[in-house]
C-alpha positions in Angstrom: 17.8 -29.1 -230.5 13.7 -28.6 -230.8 12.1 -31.5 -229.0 10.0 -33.6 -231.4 6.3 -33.2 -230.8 4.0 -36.0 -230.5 1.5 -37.3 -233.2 -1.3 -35.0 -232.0 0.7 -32.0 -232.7 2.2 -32.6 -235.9 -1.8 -32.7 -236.9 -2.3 -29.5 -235.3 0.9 -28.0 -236.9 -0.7 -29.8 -240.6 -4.0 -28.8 -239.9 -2.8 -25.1 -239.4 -0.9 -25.1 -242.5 -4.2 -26.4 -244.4 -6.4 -23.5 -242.7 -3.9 -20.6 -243.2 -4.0 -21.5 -247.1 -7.5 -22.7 -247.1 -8.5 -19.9 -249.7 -6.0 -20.8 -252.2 -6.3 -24.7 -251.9 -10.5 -23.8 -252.7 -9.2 -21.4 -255.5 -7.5 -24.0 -257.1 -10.2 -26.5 -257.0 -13.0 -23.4 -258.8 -10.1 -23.1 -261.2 -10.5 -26.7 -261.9 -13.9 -26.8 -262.3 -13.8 -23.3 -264.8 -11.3 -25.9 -266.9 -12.8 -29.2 -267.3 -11.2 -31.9 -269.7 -12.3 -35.7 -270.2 -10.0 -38.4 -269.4 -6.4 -38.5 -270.7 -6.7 -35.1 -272.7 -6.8 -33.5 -269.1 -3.9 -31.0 -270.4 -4.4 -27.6 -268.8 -5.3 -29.5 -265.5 -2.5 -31.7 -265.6 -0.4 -28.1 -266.3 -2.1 -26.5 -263.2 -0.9 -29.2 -260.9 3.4 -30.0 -261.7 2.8 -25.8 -261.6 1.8 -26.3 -258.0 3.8 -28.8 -257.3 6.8 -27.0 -258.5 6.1 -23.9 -256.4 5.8 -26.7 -253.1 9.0 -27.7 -254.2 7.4 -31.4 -254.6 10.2 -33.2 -256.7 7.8 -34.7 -259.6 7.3 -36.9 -263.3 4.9 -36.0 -265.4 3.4 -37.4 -268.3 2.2 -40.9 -267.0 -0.5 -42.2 -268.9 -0.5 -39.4 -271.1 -1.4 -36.9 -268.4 -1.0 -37.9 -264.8 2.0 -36.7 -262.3 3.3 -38.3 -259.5 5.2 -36.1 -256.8 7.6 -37.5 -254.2 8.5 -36.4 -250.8 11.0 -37.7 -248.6 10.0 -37.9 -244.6 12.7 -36.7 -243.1 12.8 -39.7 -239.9 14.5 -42.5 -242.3 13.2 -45.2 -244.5 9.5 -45.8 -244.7 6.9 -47.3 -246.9 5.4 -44.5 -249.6 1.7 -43.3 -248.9 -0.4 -41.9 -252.3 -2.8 -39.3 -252.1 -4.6 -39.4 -255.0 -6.4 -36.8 -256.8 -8.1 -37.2 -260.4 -7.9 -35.2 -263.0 -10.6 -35.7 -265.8 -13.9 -34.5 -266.0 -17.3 -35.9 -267.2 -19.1 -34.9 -270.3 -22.4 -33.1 -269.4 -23.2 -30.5 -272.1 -26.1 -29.1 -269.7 -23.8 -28.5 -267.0 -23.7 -24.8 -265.8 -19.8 -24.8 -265.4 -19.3 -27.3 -269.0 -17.0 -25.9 -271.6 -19.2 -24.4 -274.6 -16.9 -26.3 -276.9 -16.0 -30.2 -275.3 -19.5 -30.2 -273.3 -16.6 -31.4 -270.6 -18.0 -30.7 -266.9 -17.1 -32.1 -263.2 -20.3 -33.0 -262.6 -18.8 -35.8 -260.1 -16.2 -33.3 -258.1 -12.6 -34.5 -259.4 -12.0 -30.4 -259.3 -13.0 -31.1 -255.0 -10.2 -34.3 -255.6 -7.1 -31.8 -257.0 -8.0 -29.6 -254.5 -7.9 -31.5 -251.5 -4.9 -33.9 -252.8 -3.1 -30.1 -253.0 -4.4 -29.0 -249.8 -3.1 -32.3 -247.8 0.5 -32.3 -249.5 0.9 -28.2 -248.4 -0.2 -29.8 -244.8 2.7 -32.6 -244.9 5.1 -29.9 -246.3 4.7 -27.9 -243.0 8.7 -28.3 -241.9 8.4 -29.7 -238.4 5.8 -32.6 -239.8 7.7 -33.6 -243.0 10.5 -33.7 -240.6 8.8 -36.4 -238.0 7.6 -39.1 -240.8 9.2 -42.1 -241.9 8.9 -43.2 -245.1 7.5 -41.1 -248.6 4.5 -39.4 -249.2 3.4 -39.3 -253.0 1.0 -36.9 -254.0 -0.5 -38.2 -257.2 -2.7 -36.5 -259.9 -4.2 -39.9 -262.3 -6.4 -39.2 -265.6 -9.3 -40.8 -267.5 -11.2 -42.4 -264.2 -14.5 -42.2 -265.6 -15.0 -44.6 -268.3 -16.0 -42.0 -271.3 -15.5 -41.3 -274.9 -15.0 -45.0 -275.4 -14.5 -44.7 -279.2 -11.9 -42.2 -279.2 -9.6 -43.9 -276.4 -10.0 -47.5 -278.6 -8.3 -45.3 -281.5 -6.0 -44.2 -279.0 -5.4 -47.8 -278.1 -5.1 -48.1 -281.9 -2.3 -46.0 -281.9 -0.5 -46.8 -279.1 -0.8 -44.4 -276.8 -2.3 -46.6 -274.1 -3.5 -49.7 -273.5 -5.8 -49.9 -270.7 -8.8 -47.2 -271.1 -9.1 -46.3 -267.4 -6.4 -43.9 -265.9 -5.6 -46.1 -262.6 -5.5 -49.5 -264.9 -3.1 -47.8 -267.4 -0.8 -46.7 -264.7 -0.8 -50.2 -262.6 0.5 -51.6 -266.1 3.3 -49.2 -266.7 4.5 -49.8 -263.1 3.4 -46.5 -261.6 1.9 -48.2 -258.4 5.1 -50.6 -258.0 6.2 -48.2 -255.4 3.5 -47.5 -253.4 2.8 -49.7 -250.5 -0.6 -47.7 -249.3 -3.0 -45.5 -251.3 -5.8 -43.1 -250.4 -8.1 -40.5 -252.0 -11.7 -38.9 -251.0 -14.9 -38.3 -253.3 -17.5 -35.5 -252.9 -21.3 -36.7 -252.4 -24.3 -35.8 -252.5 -26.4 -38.1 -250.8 -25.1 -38.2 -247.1 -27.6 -36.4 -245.4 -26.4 -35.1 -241.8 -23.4 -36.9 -242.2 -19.9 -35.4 -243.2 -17.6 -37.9 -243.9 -18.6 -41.3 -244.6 -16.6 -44.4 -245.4 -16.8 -48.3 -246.4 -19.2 -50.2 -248.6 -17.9 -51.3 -252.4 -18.6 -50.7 -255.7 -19.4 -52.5 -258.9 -17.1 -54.6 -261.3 -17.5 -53.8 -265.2 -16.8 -54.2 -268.7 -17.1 -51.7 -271.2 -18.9 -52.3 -274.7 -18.1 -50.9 -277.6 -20.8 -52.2 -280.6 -21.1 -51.8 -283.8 -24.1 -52.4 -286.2 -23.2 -52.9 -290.2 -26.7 -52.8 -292.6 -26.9 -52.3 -296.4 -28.1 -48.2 -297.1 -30.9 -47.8 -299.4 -34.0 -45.2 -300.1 -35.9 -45.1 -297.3 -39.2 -44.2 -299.5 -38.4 -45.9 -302.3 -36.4 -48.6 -301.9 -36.2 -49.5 -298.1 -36.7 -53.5 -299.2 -33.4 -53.1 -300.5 -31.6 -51.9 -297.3 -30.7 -53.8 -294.2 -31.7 -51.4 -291.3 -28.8 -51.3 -288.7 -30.8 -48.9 -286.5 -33.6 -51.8 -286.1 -30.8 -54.2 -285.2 -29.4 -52.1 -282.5 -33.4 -51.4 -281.1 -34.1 -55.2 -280.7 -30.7 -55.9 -279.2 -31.7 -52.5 -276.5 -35.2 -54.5 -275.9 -33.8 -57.7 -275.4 -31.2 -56.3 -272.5 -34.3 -54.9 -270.9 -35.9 -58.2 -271.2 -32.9 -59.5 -268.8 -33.9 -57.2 -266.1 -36.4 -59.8 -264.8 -33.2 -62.2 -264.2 -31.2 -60.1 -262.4 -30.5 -61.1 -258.4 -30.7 -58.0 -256.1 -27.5 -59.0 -254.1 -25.6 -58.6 -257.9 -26.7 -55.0 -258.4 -26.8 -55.6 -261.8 -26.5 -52.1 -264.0 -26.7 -52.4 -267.6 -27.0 -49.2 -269.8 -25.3 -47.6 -272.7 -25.7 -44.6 -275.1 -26.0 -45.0 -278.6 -23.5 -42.8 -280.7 -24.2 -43.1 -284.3 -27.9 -44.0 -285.5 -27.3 -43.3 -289.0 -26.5 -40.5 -291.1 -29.7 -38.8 -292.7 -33.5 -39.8 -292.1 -33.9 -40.0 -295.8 -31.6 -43.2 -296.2 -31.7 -46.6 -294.0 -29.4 -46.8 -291.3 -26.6 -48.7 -292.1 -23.9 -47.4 -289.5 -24.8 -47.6 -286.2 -22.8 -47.4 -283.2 -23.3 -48.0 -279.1 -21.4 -47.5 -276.1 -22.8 -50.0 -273.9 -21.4 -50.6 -269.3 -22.1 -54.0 -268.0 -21.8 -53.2 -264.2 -22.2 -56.3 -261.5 -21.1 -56.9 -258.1 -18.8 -59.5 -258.2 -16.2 -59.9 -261.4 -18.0 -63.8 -262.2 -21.3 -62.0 -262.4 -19.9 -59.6 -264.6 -18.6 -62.1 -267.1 -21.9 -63.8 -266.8 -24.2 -60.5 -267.7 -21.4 -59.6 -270.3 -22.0 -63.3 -271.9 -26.0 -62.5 -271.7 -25.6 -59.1 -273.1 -23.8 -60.6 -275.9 -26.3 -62.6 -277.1 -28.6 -60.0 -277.1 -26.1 -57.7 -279.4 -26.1 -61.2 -281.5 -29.8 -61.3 -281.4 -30.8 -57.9 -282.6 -28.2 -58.5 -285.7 -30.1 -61.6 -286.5 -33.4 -60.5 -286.2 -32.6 -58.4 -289.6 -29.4 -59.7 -291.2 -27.0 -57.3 -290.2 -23.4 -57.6 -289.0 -22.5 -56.8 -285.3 -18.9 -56.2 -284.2 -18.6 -56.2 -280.2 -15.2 -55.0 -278.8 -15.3 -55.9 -274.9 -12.9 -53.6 -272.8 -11.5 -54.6 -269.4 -13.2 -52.2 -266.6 -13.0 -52.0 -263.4 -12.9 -54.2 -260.3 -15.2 -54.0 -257.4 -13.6 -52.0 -254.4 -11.6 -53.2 -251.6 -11.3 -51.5 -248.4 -8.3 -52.4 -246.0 -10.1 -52.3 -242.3 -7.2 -51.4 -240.9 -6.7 -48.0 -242.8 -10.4 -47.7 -242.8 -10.3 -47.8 -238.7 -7.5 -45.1 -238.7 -9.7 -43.2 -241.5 -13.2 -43.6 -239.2 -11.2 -42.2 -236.0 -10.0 -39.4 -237.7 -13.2 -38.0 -238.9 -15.0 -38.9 -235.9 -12.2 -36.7 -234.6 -12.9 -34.1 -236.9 -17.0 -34.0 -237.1 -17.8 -36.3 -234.7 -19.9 -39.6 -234.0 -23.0 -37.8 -235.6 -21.0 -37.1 -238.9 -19.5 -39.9 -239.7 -21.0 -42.8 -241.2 -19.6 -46.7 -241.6 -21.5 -48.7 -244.1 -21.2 -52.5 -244.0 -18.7 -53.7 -246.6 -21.5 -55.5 -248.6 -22.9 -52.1 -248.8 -22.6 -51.2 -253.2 -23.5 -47.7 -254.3 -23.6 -48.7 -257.7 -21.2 -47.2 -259.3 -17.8 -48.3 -260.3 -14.3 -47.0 -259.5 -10.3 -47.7 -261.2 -9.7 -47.4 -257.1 -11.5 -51.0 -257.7 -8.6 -52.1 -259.6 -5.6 -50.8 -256.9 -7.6 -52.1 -254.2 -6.8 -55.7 -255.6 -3.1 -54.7 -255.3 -2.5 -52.9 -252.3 -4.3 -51.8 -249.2 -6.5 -48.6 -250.2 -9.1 -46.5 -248.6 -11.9 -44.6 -250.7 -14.1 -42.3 -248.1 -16.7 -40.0 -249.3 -17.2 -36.1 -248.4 -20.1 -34.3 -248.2 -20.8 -30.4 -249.3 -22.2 -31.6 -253.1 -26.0 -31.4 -253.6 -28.1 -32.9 -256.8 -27.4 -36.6 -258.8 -23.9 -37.1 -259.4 -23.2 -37.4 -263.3 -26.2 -34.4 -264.1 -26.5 -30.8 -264.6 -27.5 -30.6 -261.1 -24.3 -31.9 -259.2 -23.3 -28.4 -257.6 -20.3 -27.8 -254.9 -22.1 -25.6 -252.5 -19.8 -26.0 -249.9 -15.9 -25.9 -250.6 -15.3 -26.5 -246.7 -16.7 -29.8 -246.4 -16.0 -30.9 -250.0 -11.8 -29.5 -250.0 -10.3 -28.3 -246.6 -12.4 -31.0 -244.2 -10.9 -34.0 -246.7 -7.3 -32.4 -247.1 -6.9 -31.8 -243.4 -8.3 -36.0 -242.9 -6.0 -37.2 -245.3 -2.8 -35.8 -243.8 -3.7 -36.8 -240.2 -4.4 -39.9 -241.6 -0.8 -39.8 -243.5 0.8 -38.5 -240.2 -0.9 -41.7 -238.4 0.9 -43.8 -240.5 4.2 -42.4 -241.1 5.0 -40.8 -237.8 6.4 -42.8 -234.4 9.1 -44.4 -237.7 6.0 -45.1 -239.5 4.8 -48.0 -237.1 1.0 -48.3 -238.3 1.7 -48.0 -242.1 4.3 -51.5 -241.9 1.6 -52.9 -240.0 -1.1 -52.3 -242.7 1.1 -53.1 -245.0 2.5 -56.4 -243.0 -1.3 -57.6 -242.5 -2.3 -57.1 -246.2 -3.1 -59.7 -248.0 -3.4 -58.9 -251.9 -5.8 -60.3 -253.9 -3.8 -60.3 -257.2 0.0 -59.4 -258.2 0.4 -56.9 -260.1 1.2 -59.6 -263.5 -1.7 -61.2 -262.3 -4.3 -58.2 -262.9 -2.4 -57.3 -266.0 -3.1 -60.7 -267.4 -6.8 -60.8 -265.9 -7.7 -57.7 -267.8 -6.0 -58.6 -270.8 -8.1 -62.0 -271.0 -11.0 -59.8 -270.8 -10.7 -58.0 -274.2 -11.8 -59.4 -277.3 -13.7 -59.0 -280.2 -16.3 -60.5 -281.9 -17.9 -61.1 -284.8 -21.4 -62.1 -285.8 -23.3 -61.7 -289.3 -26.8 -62.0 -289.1 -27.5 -62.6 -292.4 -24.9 -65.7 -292.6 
């Protein structure tokens, strides 16, 4: 009988695994990135992945949330709680992008393609016999759709129709029980903006709610007859300035955010506008200050309709929840790194630390104890035609190999440090508890300026 081998090894032995197959785990991200699809139509991605994890021999449902699969792999040492490694699936639309499809405009201009690959890369690691045979517990590889918050008229008719209720990919799946299982969950994100650091971890994010607004004015001539039209394209433009005039308000500990797109301003320059649509993010540090801004934006929605008599219908969508870091999986996270690029490369930012943006990680961090580092080897401004992987190393194989020493950390020795995480925890919602948060959070409203 083979001796067991000590934690330190069974990285080694994982680590190995990761290097020999290295070029395939990067192939797989490239092929990715050549195939970009926004948020739960991510079908030839979704295909790519139960392919993969069929040929691993990873036991695995598909179809979750339309397109997301979770795998499932026994440790072979007894009984344990279940670890995710997440990887997302969807892409962002950026029509300028040099790797966007000609037809969708769909691009990873944020590096999901880096998150398939490296989720991949880490479950071929934990496959490697002698460590699968050593951990305690389950390891659940898990491919999630629609995490950026896009395309916000087409998922409300998919809401319409039934096919989901929740718009973001992580939300959907907490609802339908996907997470009820899983007692810890991970994943990593490429960046751009980490300097001479590798691997950097901790901070938050925002909270947010997702607008969806619609303008209704009376069409008319616009050269003869514009007195006889109601211009919903002037509504929407006063409503814009009057969100800008809230900037002076705004406290710099909120990190306030407040921007949108308009998606219909009418339908030819001949005619007054009377159909005019916006897709509008309401992003704020803490989830009271995002009802508060939402309120404020509201009125400002109101206000543009009233300044020329048109109708305004505002459907508020539940977003996502600032994130949570659990210090304890964050310690085991910071060791490894500093274990893999050292002290120089790795970088701890204070919890009160918000880059900005917002994450569905947000939403599971509420729930159960969940780590979000950051990888380097992106350059340019993430979300633009100038977010570029330029090195695969740092932004696939470095992450994959963290993840499963981190996994191995917390399964191995009968999974010891993963029932302490999961002992200390102390969640800051049940899982019926977020459901019924973000449910109170939609609604629609009405207002007719003309009334």
């Amino acid at each position: 009988m083979t001796a067991p081998l000590n934690i330190e090894e069974l990285k080694k032995r994982a680590c190995e695994t990761i290097e020999k197959r290295k070029k395939e785990i990067i192939d797989l991200a490239k092929l990715v990135l050549d195939n970009p699809e926004s948020g739960f139509r991510e079908v030839k991605t979704s295909r790519l992945v139960a392919e993969k994890f069929q040929e691993l021999g990873v036991e695995h449902r598909s179809g979750l949330a339309l397109t997301g699969l979770k795998g499932r792999i026994k440790g072979g040492a007894g009984p344990g709680p279940a670890v995710a490694v997440i990887g997302e699936l969807d892409s962002l639309v950026v029509t300028e992008h040099p790797h966007a499809d000609p037809e969708t405009g769909a691009a990873h201009a944020c590096g999901h393609h880096c998150q398939i690959g490296m989720m991949l890369g880490a479950t071929m690691g934990l496959l490697t016999p002698e460590v699968t045979a050593q951990l305690s517990g389950e390891i659940v590889p898990f491919a999630v759709p629609a995490e950026e918050f896009i395309e916000v008229e087409q998922r409300l008719e998919m809401r319409s129709q039934g096919m989901v209720e929740f718009l973001g990919g992580k939300q959907e799946l907490i609802r339908l029980g996907e997470f009820d299982d899983v007692d810890i969950a991970m994943m990593c994100h490429t960046a751009s903006d980490m300097g001479e650091r590798r691997f950097a971890m901790g901070g938050t994010s925002n909270g947010h709610v997702v607008k969806f607004v619609k303008y209704t004015g009376r069409g008319a001539h616009a050269g003869s007859l514009p007195h006889m039209g109601i211009n919903a394209l002037n509504a929407a433009s006063f409503a814009i300035q009057a969100i800008n005039s809230l900037r002076e308000t705004h406290r710099a500990d909120d990190t306030v955010r407040i921007h949108g797109i308009m998606t219909r301003g009418g339908e030819a320059v001949s005619a007054v506008p009377s159909d005019v649509r916006l897709e509008w993010r309401v992003r704020s540090s803490t989830p009271l200050m995002v009802v508060e801004n939402s309120a404020a934006v509201d009125r400002c929605f109101r206000a543009g309709a009233l300044a020329v008599g048109a109708s305004v219908n505002i459907t508020t969508i539940p977003g996502y929840l600032p994130m949570r870091h659990d210090s304890k999986l964050q310690d085991i996270f910071r060791r490894t790194a500093v274990e893999m690029v050292g002290e120089n490369g790795t970088l701890v930012m204070p919890p009160r630390r918000n880059r900005g943006g917002s994450t569905d990680m947000g939403d599971l961090s509420h729930l159960i104890p969940s780590c979000h580092p950051y990888t380097a080897g992106a350059v340019g401004p993430g979300h633009s035609k100038e977010y570029i992987i330029t090195d695969y190393e740092s932004a696939v194989v470095l992450p994959a190999k963290i993840m499963a020493m981190v996994v191995i950390d917390l399964l191995a020795d009968g999974a010891k440090r993963a029932k302490e995480i999961k002992a200390n925890h102390r969640p800051l919602m049940t899982k019926q508890a977020y459901v019924k948060f973000q449910r109170e959070r939609a609604e629609i409203t009405e207002f007719d300026g003309a009334a």
